[in-house]
C-alpha positions as CSV (number, residue, x, y, z in Angstrom):
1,X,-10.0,-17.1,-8.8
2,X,-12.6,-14.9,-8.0
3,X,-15.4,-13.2,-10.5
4,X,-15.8,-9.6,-10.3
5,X,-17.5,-9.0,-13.0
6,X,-18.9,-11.1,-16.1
7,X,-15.8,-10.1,-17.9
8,X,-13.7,-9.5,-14.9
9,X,-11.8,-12.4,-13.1
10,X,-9.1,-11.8,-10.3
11,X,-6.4,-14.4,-9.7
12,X,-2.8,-15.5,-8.2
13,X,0.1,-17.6,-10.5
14,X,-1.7,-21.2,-10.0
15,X,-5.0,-20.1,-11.6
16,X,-3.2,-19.6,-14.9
17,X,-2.0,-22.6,-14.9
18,X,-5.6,-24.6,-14.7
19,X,-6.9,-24.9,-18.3
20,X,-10.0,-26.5,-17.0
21,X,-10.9,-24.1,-15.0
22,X,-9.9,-21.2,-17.1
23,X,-12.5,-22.8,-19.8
24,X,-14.8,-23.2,-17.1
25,X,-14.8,-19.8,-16.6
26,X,-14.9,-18.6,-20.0
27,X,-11.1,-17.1,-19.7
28,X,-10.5,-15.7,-23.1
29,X,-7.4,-13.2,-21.6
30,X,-4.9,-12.6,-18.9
31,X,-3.1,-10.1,-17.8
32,X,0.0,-11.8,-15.8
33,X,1.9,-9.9,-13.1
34,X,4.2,-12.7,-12.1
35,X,4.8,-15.4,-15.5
36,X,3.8,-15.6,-18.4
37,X,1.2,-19.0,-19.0
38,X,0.4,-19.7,-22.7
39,X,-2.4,-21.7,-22.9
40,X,-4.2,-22.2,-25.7
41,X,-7.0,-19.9,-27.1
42,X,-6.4,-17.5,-24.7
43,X,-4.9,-14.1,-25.2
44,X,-2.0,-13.3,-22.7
45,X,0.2,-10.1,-21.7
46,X,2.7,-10.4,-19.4
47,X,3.5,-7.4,-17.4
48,X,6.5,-6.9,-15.3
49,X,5.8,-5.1,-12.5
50,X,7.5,-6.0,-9.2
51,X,5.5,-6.3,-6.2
52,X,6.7,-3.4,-3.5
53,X,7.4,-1.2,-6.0
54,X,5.5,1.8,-7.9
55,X,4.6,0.8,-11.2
56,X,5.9,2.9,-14.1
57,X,3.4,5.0,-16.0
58,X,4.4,2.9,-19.4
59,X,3.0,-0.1,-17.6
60,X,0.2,1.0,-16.6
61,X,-1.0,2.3,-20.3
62,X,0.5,-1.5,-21.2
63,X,-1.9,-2.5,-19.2
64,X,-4.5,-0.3,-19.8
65,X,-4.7,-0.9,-23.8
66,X,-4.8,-4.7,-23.4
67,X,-7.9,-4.5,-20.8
68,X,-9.7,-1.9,-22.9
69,X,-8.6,-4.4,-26.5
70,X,-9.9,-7.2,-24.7
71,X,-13.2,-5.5,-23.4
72,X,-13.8,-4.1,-26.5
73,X,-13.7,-7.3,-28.2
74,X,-16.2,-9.1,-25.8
75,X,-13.6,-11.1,-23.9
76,X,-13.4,-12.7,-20.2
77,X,-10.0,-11.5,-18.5
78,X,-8.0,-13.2,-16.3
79,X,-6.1,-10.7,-14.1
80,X,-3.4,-12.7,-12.2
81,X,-0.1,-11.9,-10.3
82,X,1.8,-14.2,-7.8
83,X,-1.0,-14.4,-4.8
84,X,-3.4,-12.3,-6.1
85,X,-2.9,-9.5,-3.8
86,X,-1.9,-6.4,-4.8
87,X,-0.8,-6.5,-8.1
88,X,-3.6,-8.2,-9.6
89,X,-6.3,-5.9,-7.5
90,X,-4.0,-2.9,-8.9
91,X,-4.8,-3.3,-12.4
92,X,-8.1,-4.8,-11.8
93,X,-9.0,-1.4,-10.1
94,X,-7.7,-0.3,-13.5
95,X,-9.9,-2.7,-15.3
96,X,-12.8,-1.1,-13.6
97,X,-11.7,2.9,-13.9
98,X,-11.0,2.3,-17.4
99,X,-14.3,0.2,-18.0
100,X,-16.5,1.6,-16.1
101,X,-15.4,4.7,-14.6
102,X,-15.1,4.1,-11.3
103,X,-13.2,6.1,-9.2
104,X,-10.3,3.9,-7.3
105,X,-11.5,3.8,-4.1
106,X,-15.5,2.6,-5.4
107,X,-13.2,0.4,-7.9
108,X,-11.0,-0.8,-4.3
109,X,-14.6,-1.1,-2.2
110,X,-16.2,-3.9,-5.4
111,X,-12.7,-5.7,-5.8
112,X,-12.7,-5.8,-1.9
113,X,-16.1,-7.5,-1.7
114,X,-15.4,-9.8,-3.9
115,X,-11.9,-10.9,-3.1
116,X,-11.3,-10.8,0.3
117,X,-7.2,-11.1,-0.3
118,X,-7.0,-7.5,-2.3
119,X,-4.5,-5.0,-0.7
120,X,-2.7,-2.6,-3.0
121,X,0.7,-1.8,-1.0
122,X,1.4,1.7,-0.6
123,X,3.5,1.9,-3.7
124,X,1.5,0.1,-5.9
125,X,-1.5,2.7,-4.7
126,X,0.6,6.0,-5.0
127,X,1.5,4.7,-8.4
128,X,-2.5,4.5,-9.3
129,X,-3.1,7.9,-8.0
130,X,-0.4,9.8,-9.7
131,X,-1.5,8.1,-12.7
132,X,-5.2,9.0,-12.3
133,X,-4.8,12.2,-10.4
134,X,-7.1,10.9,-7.6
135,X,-6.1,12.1,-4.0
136,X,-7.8,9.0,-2.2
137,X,-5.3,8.8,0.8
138,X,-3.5,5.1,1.5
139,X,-5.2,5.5,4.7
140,X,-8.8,4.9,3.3
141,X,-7.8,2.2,1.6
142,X,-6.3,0.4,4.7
143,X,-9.3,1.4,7.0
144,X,-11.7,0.2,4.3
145,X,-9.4,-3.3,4.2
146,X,-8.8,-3.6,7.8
147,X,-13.4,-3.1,8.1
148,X,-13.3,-6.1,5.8
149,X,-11.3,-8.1,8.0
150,X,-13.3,-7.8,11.1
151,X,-16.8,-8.7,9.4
């Protein structure tokens, strides 16, 4: 599990599973891209979104109104798929255009820096851009991942 921001984890399946460490980390919510984990005093939406595939425009605003409920009520999220790879940096990238206003590739470039692992798949990226009208190219994203590598 990786911070991103204050209220802004990034996770895979076994971090929701850790109440310890969720507490540790002041894990009031997750969004879960894999399973949903119940654990106690924490708020949880499970999301079904398969892993090489785009994600439907329903999921996304799913998404989208549980990270904006959750950051409007002061709340640490958890967002977690099975490896923490490209599902869980997709909607964190939605986290931080929602939150913030980021644009998705400055969203992709703070994930990135923070969790070495994040790689939207192509799908998974198309599906942001149509859903944000953003042109950022796939390319960028894999230069930008494949930079991070060789530092």
């Amino acid at each position: 599990m990786d911070k991103i921001r204050p209220w802004l984890f990034i996770g895979k399946y076994s971090d929701t599973l850790d109440k310890g460490h969720l507490d540790q980390n002041s894990i009031r919510a997750m969004l879960q891209l894999a399973e949903l984990v119940e654990q106690p005093g924490i708020e949880s939406l499970y999301l079904q979104v398969e892993d090489m595939e785009n994600i439907p425009f329903g999921r996304i605003e799913e998404g989208v109104r549980f990270i904006r409920r959750q950051a409007g009520q002061g709340r640490t999220l958890l967002i977690a798929c099975g490896a923490g790879i490209n599902r869980s940096t997709a909607f964190c990238l939605i986290a931080l255009r929602e939150i913030e206003g980021l644009g998705l590739f400055d969203a992709f470039q703070d994930v990135l820096k923070r969790h070495p692992d994040s790689l939207p798949n192509l799908r998974i990226w198309e599906s942001l851009c149509d859903y944000y009208n953003d042109p950022t190219p796939y390319l960028d994203v894999m230069r930008l991942a494949a930079n991070s590598i060789r530092r």
